[in-house]
C-alpha positions, -999 to +999 in steps of 0.1 A: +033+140-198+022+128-164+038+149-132+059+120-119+075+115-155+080+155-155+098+152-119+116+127-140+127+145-165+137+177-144+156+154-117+177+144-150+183+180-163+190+194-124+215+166-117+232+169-155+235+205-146+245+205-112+272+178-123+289+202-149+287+233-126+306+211-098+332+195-119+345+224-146+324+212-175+305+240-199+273+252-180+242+234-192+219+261-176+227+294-158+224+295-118+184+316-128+173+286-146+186+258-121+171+278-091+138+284-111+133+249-122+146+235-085+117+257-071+091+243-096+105+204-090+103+210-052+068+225-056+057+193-077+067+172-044+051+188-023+020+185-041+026+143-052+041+139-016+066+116-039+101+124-038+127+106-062+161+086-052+181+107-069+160+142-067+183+175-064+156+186-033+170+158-008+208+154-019+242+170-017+258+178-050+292+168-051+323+174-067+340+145-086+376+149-080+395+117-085+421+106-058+422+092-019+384+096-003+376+103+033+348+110+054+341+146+067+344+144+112+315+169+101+292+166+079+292+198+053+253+200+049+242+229+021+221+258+030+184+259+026+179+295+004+158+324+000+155+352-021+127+372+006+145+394+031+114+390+052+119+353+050+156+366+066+141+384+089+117+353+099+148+328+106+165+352+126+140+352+149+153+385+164+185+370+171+222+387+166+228+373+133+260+378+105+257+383+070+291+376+043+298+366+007+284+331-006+315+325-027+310+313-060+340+287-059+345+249-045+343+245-006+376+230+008+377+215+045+414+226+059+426+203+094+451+221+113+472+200+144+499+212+161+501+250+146+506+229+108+484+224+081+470+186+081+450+181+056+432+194+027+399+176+017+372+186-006+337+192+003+324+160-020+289+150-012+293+162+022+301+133+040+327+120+019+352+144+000+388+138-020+421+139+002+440+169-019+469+177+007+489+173-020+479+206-039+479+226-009+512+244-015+493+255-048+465+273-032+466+311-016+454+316+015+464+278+030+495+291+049+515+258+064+519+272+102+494+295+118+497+308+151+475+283+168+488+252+184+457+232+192+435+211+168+412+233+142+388+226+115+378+249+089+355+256+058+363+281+033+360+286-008+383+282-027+382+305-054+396+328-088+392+367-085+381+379-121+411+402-125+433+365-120+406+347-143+410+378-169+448+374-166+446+335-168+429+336-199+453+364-217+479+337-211+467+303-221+454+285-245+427+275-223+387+281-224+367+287-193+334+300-195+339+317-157+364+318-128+343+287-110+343+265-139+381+275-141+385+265-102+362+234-099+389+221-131+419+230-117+413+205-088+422+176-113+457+186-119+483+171-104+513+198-104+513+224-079+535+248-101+506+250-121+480+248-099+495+280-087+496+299-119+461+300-116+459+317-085+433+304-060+429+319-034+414+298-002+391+318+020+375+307+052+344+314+062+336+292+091+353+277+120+341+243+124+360+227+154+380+239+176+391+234+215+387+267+226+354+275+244+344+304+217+301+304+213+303+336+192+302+333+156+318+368+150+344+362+177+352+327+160+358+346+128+376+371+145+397+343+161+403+332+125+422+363+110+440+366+147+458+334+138+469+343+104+439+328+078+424+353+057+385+352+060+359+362+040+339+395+048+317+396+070+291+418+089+267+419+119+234+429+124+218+435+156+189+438+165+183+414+129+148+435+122+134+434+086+146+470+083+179+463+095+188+434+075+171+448+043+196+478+049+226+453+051+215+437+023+217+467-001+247+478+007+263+442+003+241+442-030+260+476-042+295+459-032+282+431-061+271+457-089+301+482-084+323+453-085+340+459-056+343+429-043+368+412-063+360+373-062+327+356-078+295+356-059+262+336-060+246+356-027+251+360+008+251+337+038+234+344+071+245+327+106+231+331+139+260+346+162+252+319+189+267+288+175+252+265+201+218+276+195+225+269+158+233+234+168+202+227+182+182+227+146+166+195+129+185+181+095+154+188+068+169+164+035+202+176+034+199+210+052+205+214+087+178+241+097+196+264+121+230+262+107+226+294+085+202+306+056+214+315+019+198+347+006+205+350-031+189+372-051+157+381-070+177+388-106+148+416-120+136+398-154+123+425-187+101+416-216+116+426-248+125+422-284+154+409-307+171+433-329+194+411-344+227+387-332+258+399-339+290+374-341+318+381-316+352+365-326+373+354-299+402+329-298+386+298-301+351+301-315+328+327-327+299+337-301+265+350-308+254+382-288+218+391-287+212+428-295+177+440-283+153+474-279+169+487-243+158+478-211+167+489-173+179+461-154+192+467-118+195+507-126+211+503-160+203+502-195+210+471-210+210+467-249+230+430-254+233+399-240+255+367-248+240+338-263+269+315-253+271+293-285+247+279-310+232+251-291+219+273-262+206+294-295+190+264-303+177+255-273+157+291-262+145+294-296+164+324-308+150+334-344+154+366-360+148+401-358+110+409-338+115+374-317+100+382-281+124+374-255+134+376-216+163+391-201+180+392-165+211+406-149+225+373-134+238+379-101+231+417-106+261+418-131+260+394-156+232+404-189+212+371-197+188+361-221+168+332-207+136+330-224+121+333-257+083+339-254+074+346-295+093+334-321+101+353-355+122+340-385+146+317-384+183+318-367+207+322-389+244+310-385+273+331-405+292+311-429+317+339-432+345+353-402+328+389-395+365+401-387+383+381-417+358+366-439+374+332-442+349+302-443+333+291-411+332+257-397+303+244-371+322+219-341+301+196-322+317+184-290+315+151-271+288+171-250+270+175-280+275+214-275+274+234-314+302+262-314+312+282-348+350+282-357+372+307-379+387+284-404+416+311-407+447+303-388+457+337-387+426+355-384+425+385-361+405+376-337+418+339-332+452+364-319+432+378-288+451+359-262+483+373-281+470+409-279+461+406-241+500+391-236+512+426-255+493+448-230+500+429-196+515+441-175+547+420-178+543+430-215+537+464-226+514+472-197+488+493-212+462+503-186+423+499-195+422+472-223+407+443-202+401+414-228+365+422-232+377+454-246+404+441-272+380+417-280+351+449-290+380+464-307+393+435-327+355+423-338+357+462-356+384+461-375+404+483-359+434+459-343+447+438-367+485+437-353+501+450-326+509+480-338+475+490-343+467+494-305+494+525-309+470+534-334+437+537-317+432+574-309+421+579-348+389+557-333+382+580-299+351+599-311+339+559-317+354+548-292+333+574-270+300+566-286+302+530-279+280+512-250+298+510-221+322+538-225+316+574-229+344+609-232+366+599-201+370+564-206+382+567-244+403+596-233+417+576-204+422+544-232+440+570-252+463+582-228+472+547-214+485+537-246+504+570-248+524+568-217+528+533-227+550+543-259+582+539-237+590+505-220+622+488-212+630+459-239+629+431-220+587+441-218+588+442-253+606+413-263+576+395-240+547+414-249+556+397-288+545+360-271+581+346-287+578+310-278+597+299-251+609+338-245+599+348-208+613+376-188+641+357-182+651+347-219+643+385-230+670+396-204+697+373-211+694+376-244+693+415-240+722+416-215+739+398-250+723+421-278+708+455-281+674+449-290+674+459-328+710+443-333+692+405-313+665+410-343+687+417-370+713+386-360+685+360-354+666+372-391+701+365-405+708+329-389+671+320-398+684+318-434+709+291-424+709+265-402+722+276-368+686+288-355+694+265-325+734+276-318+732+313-328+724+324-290+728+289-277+759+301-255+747+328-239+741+318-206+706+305-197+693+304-232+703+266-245+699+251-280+658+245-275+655+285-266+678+300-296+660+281-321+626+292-309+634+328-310+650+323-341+625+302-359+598+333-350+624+356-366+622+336-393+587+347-405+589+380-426+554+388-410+569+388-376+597+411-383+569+433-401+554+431-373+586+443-348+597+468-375+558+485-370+566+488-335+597+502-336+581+536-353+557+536-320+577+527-293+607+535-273+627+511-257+647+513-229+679+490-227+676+459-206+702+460-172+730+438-182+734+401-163+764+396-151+785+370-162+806+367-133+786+379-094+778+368-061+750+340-077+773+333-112+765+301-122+740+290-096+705+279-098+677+290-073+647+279-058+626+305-038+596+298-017+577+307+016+577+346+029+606+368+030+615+388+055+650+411+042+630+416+010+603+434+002+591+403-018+603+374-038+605+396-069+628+418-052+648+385-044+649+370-076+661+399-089+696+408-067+700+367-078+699+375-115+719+407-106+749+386-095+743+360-125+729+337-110+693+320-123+654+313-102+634+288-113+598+277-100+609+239-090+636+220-076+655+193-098+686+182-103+702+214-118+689+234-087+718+242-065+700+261-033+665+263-023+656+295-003+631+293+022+629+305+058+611+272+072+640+252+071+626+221+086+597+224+067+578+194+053+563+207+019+569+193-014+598+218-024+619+208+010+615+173+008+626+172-028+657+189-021+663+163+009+658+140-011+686+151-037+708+169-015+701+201-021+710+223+007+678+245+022+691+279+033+669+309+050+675+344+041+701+347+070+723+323+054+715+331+014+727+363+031+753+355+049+769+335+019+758+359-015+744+394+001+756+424-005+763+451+019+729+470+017+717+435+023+723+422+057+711+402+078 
């Protein structure tokens, strides 16, 4: 293969890649591969002096949201990168300089006029990006009035802490292989209720316009949170010595191991504090010299050897993990690795035990094998469930990507997102079983059902022994699920993922039935035909929601199941809806801040306290929608202009259905 047909051929790979990262497709190479084969391309045009159309080196990757385009007022140019602190220390040129988080999310470009939020538009290509005003009132962090009157334009990332990815996952149906991929996909949606169950959170980090006379980059950030926009972190360094930054540096870098910091990182950005003087650099391809530098890091690779793969179940496929002789990666010992799925098996080489490989701590968190220097044996694909032992089934997807299936519907581990819903905290809220760790305990055997999680203290000495873990955290798992032996009922009756039963459902049905008694009468009508009338009158619940909870009642596995439980748990009695109140009968809307309230939890509650009913959008059924910006223009106000719906603020909700410990 000549060099320009290998520039070819990696242009094609880079760009394939770079197009799934930026558009919430399955990653066709992690972040350590793209930058390492980048580096190699850009080396390889250097030495041709030939640079392709379409080469990574001299173009803006872009996003590929569909909708209304328009050009950026200012151009969002990419950073040029470096993973040498001296080469930091060279840029700076001495110069007072800031270091923050590169956010590992989609950039957004906010326009505020007039002390209102404008416009929302996506970063794109950099000059041209995707009008998504629209979905604004789904995002965090993109408040609709700030402080500030005159004209501003911002950058910031949008982006999915892990705890809200985590949580995400527990309660869909859903597969994202990280939080970005599950933020760069939930641009294409097109209803803001759920865009904001998926809880992005917009951060800025950097002013781009504005018509005050501010030259400092610190002050403008400063300037930023003054007004009410919540920034990402952000530190100075002065004098910017090699010393100095590498300093900085390490203690950002022990922010990203100890998991401190709670949203996704790819490395760290580094601006000059003069902003004019970073104006006055040349554009090189599509950097802009002086504009700021990204350091990421230089992810510490080990040489060692494959023990064996071991099979993790989880909901929708099975997953090989590569098990290897230990190795100390970034101060740890690390002993496995994921392999993704079988094509990326297929594609390093992956044999059997004795095959030589490479392995990395992506991003100083993340175990990664991403090479295989010696091959031995052949890899091996399971045609058995290692938690079940039902037949296995190989799915090829439109990407051509090779996953392994359970073939049994009711296999263990295809119930993961079910067992995360029974410890959330809206369910059963057991403290220190994150999915990762359900998922180690299901793949053993030792949670079949739900009541099998009351049942783990017989595995603490394993528990204990396990990679990972140790005396204190099995003893902590073990008390969590102790103190978690009494809840109320309405957590229980939720923490069972009933179709169509909510908190709300559980309590309405609960403020009807004492919890054993609702079981008992919805197992009997299950053996007639009034599943959808049995509950249908209670308030609320409707002929759709009866017959779901009684259809589930209906399955001798699922009272099995609750009748388990009941020998664990204690339940405490639901607090009793009123059927007549202050709210009785009415439906409401709540959005924006609240002042009177501690929150809009606290809110919704006194509503259902005096019978009334919240729910997330306006329609037709709603009868008031609470929010304190009366005249405001979101989606939520206009709608209930538009069918009469009177707007009240908490002084007149107040004024017309508080209570006396309530005033205004």
């Amino acid at each position: 293969m000549d060099k320009l047909e290998r520039m070819r051929q990696w242009v094609a790979e880079l760009n394939a890649a770079a197009d799934a990262y930026y558009n919430g497709r399955p990653e066709l190479m992690s972040d350590f591969e793209w930058d390492a084969l980048f580096d190699r391309l850009k080396a390889l045009e250097k030495e041709t002096g030939v640079v392709l159309p379409d080469s990574p080196t001299h173009k803006v990757s872009a996003d590929d949201v569909a909708g209304q385009k328009e050009a950026h007022a200012f151009p969002a140019l990419s950073l040029a990168k470096t993973k040498k602190v001296s080469e930091v220390a060279k840029w700076a040129e001495g110069r007072p300089i800031w270091l923050s988080w590169k956010l590992d999310g989609l950039t957004l470009v906010v326009t505020y006029e007039g002390g209102r939020l404008a416009k929302v538009v996506t970063r794109g290509n950099g000059a041209v990006g995707t009008n998504i005003t629209h979905l604004a009132a789904g995002i965090g962090g993109l408040p609709e009035r700030i402080k500030e009157k005159g004209r501003l334009v911002v950058r910031g990332e949008a982006v999915i802490s892990y705890a809200d990815f985590e949580a995400f996952l527990a309660e869909s149906q859903e597969d994202y292989a990280n939080p970005r991929n599950l933020a760069s996909g939930s641009l294409t949606l097109k209803d803001v209720e759920t865009l904001k169950r998926r809880k992005l959170q917009w951060l800025p980090f950097t002013l781009v316009d504005t018509e005050h006379p501010i030259v400092s980059w610190g002050a403008r950030m400063d300037f930023l949170r003054e007004i009410g926009l919540n920034t990402v972190a952000y530190e100075r360094i002065d004098p910017s010595t090699e010393p100095a930054i590498q300093a900085a540096i390490d203690r950002w870098t022990e922010r990203v191991v100890s998991r401190a910091n709670p949203f996704p990182v790819d490395g760290l950005v580094v601006c000059y504090d003069d902003t004019e003087y970073a104006k006055t650099g040349s554009v090189t391809g599509h950097h802009a010299t002086r504009a700021g530098l990204a350091f990421k890091w230089q992810d510490e690779t080990a040489d060692t050897e494959l023990e064996g793969v071991e099979w993790s179940c989880a909901v929708k496929s099975i997953s090989p993990v590569a098990l290897f002789k230990p190795v100390q990666l970034e101060g740890t010992t690390v002993r496995r690795a994921s392999l993704c799925n079988i094509s990326e098996c297929e594609r390093l080489g992956i044999g059997a035990a004795g095959t030589a490989i490479q392995v990395i701590k992506a991003n100083k968190i993340i175990p990664k094998v991403i090479a295989v220097t010696r091959t031995v044996g052949t890899f091996h694909v399971p045609e058995r469930c290692p938690v079940c032992g039902a037949a296995t089934r190989v799915d090829t997807a439109e990407s051509g990507t090779k996953t392994l299936h359970c073939t049994n519907p009711s296999c263990a581990a295809r119930e993961l997102r079910k067992f995360m819903r029974f410890v959330s905290k809206e369910g059963m809220d057991i403290d220190g079983l994150a999915e990762e760790t359900l998922a180690k305990f299901v793949n053993r055997g030792w949670i079949k059902t739900f009541g099998d999680i009351y049942r783990l203290r017989r595995y603490r000495d394993a528990i204990a022994a396990m990679e990972g873990f140790g005396e204190k955290s099995a003893e902590k798992i073990c008390a969590s699920i102790e103190e978690a032996r009494t809840r109320s009922a309405v957590q229980f009756l939720v923490a069972l993922s009933i179709p169509l039963c909510g908190a709300d459902v559980a309590k309405r049905l609960l403020g009807a039935y004492e919890v054993k008694a609702l079981f008992a009468k919805a197992a009997e009508a299950s053996q007639t035909h009034l599943g959808g009338e049995v509950f249908a009158s209670i308030d609320g619940i409707g002929f759709a929601k009866s017959e779901a909870f009684v259809g589930w009642c209906g399955d001798a596995a699922h009272l099995a199941v609750v009748e388990d439980l009941f020998g664990s748990v204690t339940l405490e009695p639901a607090a009793v809806v009123q059927a007549s109140g202050r709210c009785a009968g009415l439906t409401f809307v709540v959005t924006g801040d609240v002042h009177h309230y501690a929150n809009r939890a606290e809110l919704k509650a006194y509503i259902e306290s005096q019978g009334g009913k919240v729910t997330g959008s306006v329609s037709r059924s709603t009868d008031f929608l609470i929010n304190n910006d009366v005249t405001s223009t979101s989606g939520k106000n206009k709608k209930a202009q538009e069918l009469g719906i009177p707007v009240l603020s908490e002084e007149a909700f107040l004024g017309r259905f508080g209570e006396g410990g309530k005033e205004a």
